[in-house]
One Martini backbone bead per residue (centre of mass of N, CA, C, O) as a GRO file, in nm:
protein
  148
    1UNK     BB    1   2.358  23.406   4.142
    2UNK     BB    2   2.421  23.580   3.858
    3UNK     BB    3   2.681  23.588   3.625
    4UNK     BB    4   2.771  23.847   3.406
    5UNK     BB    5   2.887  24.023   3.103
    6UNK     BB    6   2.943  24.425   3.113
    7UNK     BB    7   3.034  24.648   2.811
    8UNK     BB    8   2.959  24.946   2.861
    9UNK     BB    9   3.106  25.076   2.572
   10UNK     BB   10   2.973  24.890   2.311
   11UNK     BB   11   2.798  25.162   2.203
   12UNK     BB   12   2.961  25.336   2.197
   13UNK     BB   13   3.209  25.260   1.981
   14UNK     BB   14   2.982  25.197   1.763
   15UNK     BB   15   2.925  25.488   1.723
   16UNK     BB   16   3.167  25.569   1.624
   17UNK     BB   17   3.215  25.345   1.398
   18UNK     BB   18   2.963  25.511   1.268
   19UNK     BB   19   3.088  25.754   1.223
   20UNK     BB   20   3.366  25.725   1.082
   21UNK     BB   21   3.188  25.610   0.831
   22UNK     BB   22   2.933  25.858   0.800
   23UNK     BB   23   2.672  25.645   0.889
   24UNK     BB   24   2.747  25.383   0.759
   25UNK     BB   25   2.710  25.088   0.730
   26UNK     BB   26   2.922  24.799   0.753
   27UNK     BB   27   2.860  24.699   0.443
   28UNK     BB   28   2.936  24.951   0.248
   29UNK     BB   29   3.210  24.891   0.273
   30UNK     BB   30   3.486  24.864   0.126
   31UNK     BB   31   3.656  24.774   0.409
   32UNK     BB   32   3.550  24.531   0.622
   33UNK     BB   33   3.847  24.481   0.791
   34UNK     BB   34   3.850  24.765   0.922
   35UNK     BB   35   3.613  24.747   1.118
   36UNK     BB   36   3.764  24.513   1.275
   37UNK     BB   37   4.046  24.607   1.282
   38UNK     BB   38   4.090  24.638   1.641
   39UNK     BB   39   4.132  24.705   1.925
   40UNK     BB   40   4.211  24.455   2.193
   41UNK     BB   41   4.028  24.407   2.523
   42UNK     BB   42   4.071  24.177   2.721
   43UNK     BB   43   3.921  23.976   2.928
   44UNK     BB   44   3.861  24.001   3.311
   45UNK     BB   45   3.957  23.885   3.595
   46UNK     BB   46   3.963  23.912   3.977
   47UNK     BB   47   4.099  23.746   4.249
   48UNK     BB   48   4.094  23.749   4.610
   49UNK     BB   49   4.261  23.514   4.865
   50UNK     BB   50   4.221  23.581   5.204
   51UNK     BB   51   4.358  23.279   5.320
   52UNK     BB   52   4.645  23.257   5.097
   53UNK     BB   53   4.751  23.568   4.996
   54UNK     BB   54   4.639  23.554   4.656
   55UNK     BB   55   4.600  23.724   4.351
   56UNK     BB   56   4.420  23.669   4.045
   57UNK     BB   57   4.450  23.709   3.730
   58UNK     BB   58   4.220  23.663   3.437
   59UNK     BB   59   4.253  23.588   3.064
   60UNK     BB   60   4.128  23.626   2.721
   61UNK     BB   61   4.303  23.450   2.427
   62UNK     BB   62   4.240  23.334   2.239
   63UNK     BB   63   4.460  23.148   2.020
   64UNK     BB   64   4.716  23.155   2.168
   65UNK     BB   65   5.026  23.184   2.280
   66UNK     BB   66   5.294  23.262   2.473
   67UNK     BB   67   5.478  23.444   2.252
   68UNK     BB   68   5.210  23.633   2.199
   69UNK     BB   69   5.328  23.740   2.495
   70UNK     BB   70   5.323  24.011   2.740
   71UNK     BB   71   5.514  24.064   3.036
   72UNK     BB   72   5.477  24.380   3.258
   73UNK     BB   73   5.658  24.528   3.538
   74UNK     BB   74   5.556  24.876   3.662
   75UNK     BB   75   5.498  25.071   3.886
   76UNK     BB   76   5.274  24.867   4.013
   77UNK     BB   77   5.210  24.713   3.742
   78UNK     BB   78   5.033  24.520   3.466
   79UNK     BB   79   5.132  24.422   3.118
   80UNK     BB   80   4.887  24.273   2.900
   81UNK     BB   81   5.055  24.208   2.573
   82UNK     BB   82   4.967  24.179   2.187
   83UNK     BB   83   4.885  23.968   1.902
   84UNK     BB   84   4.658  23.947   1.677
   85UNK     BB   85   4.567  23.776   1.356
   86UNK     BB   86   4.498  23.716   1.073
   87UNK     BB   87   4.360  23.469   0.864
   88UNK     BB   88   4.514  23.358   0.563
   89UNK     BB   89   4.309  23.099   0.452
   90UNK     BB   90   4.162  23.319   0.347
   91UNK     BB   91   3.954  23.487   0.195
   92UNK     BB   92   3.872  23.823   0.248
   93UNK     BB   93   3.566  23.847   0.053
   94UNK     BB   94   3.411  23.598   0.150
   95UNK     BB   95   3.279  23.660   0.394
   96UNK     BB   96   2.992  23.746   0.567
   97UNK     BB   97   3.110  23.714   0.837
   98UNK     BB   98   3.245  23.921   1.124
   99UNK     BB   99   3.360  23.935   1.464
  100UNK     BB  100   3.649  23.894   1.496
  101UNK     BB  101   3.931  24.023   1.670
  102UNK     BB  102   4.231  24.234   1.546
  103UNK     BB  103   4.544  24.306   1.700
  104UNK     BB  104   4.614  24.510   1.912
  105UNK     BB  105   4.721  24.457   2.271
  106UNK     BB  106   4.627  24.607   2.635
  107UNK     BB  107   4.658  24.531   2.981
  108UNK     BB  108   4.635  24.753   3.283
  109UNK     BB  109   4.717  24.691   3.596
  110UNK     BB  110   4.700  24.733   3.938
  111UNK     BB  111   4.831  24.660   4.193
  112UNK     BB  112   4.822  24.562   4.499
  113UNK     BB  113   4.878  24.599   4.764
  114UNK     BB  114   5.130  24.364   4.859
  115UNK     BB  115   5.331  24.259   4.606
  116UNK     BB  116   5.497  24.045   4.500
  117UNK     BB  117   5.738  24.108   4.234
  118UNK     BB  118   5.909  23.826   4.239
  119UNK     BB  119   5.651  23.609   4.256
  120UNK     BB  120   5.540  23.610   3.988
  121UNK     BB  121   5.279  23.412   3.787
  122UNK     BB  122   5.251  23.222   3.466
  123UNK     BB  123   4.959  23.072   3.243
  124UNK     BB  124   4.898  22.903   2.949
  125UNK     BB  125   4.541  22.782   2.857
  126UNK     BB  126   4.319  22.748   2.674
  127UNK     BB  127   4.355  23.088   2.632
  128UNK     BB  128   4.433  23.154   2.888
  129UNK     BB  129   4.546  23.334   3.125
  130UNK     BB  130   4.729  23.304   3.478
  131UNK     BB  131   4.798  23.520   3.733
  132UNK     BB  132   5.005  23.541   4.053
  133UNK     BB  133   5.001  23.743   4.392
  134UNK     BB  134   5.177  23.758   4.624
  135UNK     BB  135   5.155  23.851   4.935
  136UNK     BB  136   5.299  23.972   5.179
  137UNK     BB  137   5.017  24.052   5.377
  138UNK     BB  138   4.913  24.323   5.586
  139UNK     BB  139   4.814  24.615   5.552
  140UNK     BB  140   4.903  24.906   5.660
  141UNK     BB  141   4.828  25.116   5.846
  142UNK     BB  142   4.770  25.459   5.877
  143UNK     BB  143   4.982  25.722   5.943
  144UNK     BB  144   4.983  25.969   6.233
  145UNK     BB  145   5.098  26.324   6.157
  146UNK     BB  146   5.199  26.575   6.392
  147UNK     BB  147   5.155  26.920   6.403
  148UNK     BB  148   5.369  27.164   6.486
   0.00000   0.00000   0.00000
């Protein structure tokens, strides 16, 4: 079975963004680093080994550092945000092609129940940042309550 990465949002996006142009393509556009600068939100995978009891999830970073990167957990959420800038080493007008996308990022998800947030655990690596959650446990039954 192949595994393929779907962004279902990608052709919505892209109509906003020629809608927001008034329809012209966006070669036509006066400052076309306009149309590249927008939020960028990082692919993530995310798996859960449960014989070790651990949920994963990998971010795709490339081109950052650590320094570049903020990790919040708060209300049982993990917010992975920061930015990436543009690389001042071109002339901006020289571009021919321009696909890479610069701005602040943020990716928040829910943890799963049962997540020790005082044992989360972060790495950079070639690009990638890697979180991982050790589980309390076994998820509890829910309680039923009897009406008086």
């Amino acid at each position: 079975m192949s595994v393929y990465y779907y962004e279902p949002f990608y052709n919505f996006d892209r109509f906003f963004d020629e809608l927001s142009r008034g329809g012209q393509p966006r070669e036509s556009q006066d400052n076309a680093v306009t149309s590249v600068v927008k939020s960028v939100k990082p692919r993530m995978d995310l798996h859960e080994d449960k014989e070790k009891n651990v949920v994963t999830a990998t971010f795709e970073l490339p081109g950052l550092q650590k320094e570049d990167v903020q990790l919040d957990v708060h209300d049982g959420r993990l917010t992975v945000s920061g930015e990436t800038k543009i690389s001042e080493d071109h002339e901006q007008g020289g571009y021919a092609v321009r696909e890479r996308r610069f701005g602040k990022f943020s990716r928040t998800l829910q943890l799963p129940v049962g997540v020790k947030e005082e044992e989360i655990k972060a790495s950079l690596e070639h690009g990638v940042l890697t979180v991982t959650f050790p589980k309390t446990g076994k998820q509890a039954e829910p309680k039923k309550i009897t009406i008086s």
